[in-house]
C-alpha positions as CSV (number, residue, x, y, z in Angstrom):
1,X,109.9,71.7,102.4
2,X,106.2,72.2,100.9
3,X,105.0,69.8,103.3
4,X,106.4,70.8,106.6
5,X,105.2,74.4,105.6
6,X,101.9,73.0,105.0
7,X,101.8,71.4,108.3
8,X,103.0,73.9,110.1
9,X,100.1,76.1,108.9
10,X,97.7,73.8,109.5
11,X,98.6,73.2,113.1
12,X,98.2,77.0,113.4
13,X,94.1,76.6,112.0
14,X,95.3,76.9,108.3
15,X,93.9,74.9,105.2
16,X,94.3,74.5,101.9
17,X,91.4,76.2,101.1
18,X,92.7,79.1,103.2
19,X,95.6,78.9,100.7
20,X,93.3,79.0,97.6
21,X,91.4,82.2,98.6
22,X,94.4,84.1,99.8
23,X,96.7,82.9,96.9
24,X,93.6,82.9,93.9
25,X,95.1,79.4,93.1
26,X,92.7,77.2,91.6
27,X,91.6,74.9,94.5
28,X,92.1,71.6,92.7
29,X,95.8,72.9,91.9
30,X,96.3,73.5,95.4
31,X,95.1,70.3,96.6
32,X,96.8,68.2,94.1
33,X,100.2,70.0,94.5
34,X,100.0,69.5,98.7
35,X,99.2,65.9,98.0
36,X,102.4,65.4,95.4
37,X,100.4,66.3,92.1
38,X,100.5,62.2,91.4
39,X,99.3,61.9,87.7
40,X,97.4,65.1,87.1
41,X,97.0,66.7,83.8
42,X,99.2,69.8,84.1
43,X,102.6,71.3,83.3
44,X,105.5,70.8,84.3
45,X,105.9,74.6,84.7
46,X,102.6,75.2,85.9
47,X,102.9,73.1,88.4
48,X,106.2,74.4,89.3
49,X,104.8,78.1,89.6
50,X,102.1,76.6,91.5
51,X,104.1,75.4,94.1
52,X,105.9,78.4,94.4
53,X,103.4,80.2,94.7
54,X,102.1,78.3,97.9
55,X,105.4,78.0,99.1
56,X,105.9,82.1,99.6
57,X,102.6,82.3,101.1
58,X,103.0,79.8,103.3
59,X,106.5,81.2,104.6
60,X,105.1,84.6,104.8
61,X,103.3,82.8,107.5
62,X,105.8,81.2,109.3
63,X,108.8,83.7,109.0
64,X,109.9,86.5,110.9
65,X,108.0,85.5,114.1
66,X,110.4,88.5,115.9
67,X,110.2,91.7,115.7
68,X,112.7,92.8,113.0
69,X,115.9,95.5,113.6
70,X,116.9,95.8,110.1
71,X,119.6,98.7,111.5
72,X,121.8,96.0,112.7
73,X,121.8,94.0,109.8
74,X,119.6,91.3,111.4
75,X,117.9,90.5,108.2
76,X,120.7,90.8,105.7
77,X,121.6,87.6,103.8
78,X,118.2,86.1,104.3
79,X,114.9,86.9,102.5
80,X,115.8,90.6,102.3
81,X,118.2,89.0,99.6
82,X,116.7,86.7,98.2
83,X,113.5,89.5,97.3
84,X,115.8,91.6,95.9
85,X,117.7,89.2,93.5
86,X,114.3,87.8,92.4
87,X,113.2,91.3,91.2
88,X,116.4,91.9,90.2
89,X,117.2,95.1,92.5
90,X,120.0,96.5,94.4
91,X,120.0,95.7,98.3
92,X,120.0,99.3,99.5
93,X,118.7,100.1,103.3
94,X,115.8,102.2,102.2
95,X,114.3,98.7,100.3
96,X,116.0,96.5,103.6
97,X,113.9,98.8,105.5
98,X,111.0,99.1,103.6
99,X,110.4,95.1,103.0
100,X,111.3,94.3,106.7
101,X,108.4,96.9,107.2
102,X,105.9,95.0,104.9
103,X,106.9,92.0,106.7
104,X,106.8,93.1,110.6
105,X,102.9,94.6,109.2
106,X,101.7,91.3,107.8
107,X,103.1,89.5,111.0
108,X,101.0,91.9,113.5
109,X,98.2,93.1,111.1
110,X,99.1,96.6,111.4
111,X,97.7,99.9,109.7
112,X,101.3,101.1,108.8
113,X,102.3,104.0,107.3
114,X,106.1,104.0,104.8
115,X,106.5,107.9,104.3
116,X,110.1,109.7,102.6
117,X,111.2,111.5,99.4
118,X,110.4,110.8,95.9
119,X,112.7,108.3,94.4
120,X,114.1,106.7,97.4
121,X,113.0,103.4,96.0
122,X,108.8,103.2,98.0
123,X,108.0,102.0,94.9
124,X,110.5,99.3,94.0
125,X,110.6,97.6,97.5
126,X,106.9,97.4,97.2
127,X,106.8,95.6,93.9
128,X,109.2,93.2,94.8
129,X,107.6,92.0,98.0
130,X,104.1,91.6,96.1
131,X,106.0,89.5,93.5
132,X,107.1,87.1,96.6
133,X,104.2,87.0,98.3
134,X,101.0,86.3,96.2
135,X,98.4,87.7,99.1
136,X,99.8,90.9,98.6
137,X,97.2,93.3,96.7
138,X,99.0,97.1,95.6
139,X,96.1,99.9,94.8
140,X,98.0,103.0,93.4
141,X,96.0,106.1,94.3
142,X,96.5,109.6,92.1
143,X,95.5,113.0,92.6
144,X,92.2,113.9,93.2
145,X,90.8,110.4,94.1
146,X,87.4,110.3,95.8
147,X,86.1,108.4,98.2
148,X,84.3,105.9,96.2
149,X,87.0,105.9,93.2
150,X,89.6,104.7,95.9
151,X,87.2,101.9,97.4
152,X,86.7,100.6,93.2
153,X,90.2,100.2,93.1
154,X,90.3,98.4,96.0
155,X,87.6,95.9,95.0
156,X,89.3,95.6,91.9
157,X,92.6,94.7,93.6
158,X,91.1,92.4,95.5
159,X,89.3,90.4,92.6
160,X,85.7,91.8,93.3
161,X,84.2,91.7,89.8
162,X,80.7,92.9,89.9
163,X,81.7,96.5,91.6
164,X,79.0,97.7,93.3
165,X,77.6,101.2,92.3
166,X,76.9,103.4,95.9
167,X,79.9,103.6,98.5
168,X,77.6,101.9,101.0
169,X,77.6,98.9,99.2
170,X,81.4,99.0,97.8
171,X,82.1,98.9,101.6
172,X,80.6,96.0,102.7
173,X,81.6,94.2,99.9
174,X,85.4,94.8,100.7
175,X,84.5,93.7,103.9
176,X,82.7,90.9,102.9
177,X,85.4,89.9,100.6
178,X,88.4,90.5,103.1
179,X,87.2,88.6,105.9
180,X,87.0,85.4,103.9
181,X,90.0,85.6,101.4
182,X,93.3,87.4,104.0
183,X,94.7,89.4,102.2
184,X,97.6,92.2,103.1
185,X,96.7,95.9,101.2
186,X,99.7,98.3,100.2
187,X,98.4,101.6,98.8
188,X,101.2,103.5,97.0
189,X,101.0,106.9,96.5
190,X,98.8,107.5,99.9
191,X,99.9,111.2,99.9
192,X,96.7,111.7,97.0
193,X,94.5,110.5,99.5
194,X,92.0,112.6,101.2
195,X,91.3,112.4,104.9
196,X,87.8,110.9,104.4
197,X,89.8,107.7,102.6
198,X,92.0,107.4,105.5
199,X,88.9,106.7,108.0
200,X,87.9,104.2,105.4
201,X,90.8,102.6,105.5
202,X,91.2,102.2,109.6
203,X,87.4,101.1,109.4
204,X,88.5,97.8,106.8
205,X,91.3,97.4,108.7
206,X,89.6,97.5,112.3
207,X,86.8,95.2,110.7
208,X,89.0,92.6,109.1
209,X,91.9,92.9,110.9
210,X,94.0,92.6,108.1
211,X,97.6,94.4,107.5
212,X,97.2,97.6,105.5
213,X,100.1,99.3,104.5
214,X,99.9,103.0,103.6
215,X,102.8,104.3,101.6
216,X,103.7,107.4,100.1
217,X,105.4,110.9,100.4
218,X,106.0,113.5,103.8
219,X,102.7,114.8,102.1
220,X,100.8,111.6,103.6
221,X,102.2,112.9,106.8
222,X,100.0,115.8,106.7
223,X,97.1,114.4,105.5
224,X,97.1,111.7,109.0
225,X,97.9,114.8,111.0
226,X,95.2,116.6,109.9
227,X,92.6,113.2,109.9
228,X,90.9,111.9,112.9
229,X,93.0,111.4,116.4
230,X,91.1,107.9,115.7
231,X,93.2,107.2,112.4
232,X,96.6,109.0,113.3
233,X,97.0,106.8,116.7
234,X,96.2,103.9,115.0
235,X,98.9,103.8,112.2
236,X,102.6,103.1,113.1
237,X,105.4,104.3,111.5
238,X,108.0,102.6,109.5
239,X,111.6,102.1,109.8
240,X,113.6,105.1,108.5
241,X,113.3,105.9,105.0
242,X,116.7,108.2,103.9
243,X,118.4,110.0,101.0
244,X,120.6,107.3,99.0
245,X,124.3,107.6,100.5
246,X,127.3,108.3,98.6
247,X,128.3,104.0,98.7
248,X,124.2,103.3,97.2
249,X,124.8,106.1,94.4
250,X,128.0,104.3,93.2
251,X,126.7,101.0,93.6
252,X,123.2,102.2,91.4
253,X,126.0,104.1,88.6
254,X,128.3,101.0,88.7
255,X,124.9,99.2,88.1
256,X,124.3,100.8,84.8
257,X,128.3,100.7,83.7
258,X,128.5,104.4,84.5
259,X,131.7,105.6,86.3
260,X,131.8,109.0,88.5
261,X,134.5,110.1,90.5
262,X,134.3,111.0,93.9
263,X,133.2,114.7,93.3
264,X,130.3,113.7,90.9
């Protein structure tokens, strides 16, 4: 399986040291695992996270080459499963929704916007698709971020070390950073943003072309409404992101070996 993925991305102008970057693998690791490992010093369950690791990335590749309609089950049973039982969450349509989302944005390199309710699950489904696919970079934003406090955490995320001190510099360096090692940006909590960050954010991803993945409360709505016609064309909107229905909430209860009635 490893291999055929492997050369599948390499027919589409991939590498291995396209792998390393984007994954942060070590690049002997990487090398040695897509040649069989043979007698190298490592592991056995190194090298089997290793070559997990490259296997998600290099599906996230290959996968989902379609545009995705999630409403008529198209992805059940698949991935969308598979995510969810590896992080150990319920397969609700709000996370369907939300990971087909992530997915159809890293497949077209979108600026993307996932906006609805507090506790509808934003958070959860993002987790889980960063734990399956190792390019994924989540920056958490809180009220009263700046300008330049948002573009440090960014750099952080993205394994910049020596974090510039002026915005000017921070910038380029993202860039700089992005445009060698791919990687696809979620920022949770987007509705503490202020307008300024959003024209940062459809510069990097204009500049990179990169998917970016904005995600956060109706609040976030207001704040692209009110930015830039520049930024608010630019961002699409996400599948539908609802209130839990009655089936979900006895599901989630059931979950925790609670039992309601039908009233509660």
């Amino acid at each position: 399986m490893l291999q055929e993925l492997f050369e599948n991305f390499k027919a589409s102008g991939g590498s291995a040291g396209q792998i390393a970057r984007d994954t942060g693998l070590n690049g002997a690791y990487v090398s040695k695992c897509l040649s069989g490992w043979g007698d190298y010093n490592l592991s056995a369950n190194s090298k089997a996270k290793v070559e997990e690791t490259i296997i998600n990335y290099l599906e996230s590749k290959v996968e989902f080459k379609e545009p995705l309609n999630t409403l008529k089950g198209e992805f059940k049973g698949g991935k969308y499963s598979e995510i969810c039982k590896n992080s150990g969450i319920l397969e609700f349509a709000n996370t369907e929704n939300i990971i087909a989302t992530l997915i159809k944005s890293t497949k077209q390199k979108a600026l993307t916007k996932i906006c609805g309710k507090s506790g509808t699950g934003k958070t959860t489904a993002i987790r889980a698709f960063a734990k399956k696919y190792p390019q994924a970079c989540i920056v958490t934003s809180y009220d009263g971020m700046s300008q330049k406090e948002f573009l440090e955490e960014l750099a952080l995320s993205i394994g910049i070390k020596n974090i510039p001190k002026n915005k000017k510099d921070l910038m380029r360096g993202i860039k700089k950073e992005l445009l060698t090692n791919r990687k696809i940006i979620i920022i949770d909590e987007a509705n503490f943003l202020i307008e300024s960050s959003l024209e940062q954010i459809r510069h990097i991803h204009d500049e990179c072309d990169i998917p970016m993945v904005l995600v956060g409360t109706e609040r976030l709505e207001l704040i692209i409404a009110r930015s830039h016609p520049q930024v608010e064309t630019r961002i699409r909107a996400s599948l539908p992101i609802e209130p839990f229905s009655v089936v979900e909430v006895s599901l989630m209860t059931k979950s925790f070996n609670i039992e309601l009635d039908d009233k509660q």
